[in-house]
C-alpha positions in Angstrom: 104.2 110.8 122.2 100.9 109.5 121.0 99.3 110.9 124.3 100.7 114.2 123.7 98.9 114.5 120.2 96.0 112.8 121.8 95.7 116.1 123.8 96.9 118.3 121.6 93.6 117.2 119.4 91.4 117.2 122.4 92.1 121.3 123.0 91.8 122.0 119.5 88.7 120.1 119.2 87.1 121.8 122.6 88.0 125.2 121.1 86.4 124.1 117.7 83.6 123.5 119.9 83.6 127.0 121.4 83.8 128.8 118.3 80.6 127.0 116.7 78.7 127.8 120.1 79.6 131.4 120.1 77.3 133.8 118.8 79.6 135.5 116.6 81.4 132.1 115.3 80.4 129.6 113.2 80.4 126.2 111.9 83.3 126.6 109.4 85.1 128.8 111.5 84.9 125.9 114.3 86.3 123.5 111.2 89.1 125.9 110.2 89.9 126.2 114.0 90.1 122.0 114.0 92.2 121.8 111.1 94.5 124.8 111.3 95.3 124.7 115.3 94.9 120.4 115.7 95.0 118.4 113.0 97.7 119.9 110.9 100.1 120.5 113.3 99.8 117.0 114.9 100.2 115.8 111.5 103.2 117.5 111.0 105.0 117.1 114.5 103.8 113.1 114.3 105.7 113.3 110.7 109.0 114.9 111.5 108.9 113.0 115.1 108.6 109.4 113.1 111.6 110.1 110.8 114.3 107.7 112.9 111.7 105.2 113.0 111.2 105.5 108.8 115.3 105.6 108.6 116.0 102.7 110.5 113.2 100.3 108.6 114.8 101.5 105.5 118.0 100.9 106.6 116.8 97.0 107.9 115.1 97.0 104.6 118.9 97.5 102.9 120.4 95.3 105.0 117.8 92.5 104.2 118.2 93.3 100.6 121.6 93.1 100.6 122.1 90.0 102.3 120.5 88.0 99.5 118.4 85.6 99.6 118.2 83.3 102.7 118.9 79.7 101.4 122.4 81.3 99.4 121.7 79.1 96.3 119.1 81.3 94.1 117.7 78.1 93.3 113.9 76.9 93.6 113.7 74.8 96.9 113.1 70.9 95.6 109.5 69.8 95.8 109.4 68.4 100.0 107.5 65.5 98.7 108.6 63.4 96.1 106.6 62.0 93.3 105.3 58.3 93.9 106.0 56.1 91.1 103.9 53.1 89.6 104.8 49.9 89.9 105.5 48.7 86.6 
């Protein structure tokens, strides 16, 4: 997928490019090209395109969430090492 957008940018850029070099064109013409024909619709195909991958990370999110926490008691863990006394 990422290659096709990688392309898809690549022709809109070289036709950027075209349109700045032609007599008649010009530099925001080439930038309106960019953004209108490349960048904004590879941003929207890569957005619809990554909505599974969004629904199933919310949906492990849920799951995680629900689950509770993963020692089951709620409880602060105890301190790992315990406190060394004085001799009295």
């Amino acid at each position: 997928m990422n290659l096709v957008v990688v392309g898809w940018l690549y022709v809109a850029l070289m036709m950027a490019v075209a349109e700045a070099n032609h007599p008649n064109g010009t530099v925001l013409g080439a930038v309106f090209t960019f953004l209108l024909y490349g960048a904004g619709p590879a941003a929207l195909l890569w957005y619809l395109l990554g909505h599974g991958k969004r629904r199933a990370a919310r949906r492990r999110a849920e799951a995680l969430e629900a689950s509770g926490p993963p020692d089951g008691g709620g409880e602060a863990p105890a301190d790992p090492v315990p406190p060394v006394r004085k001799e009295p």
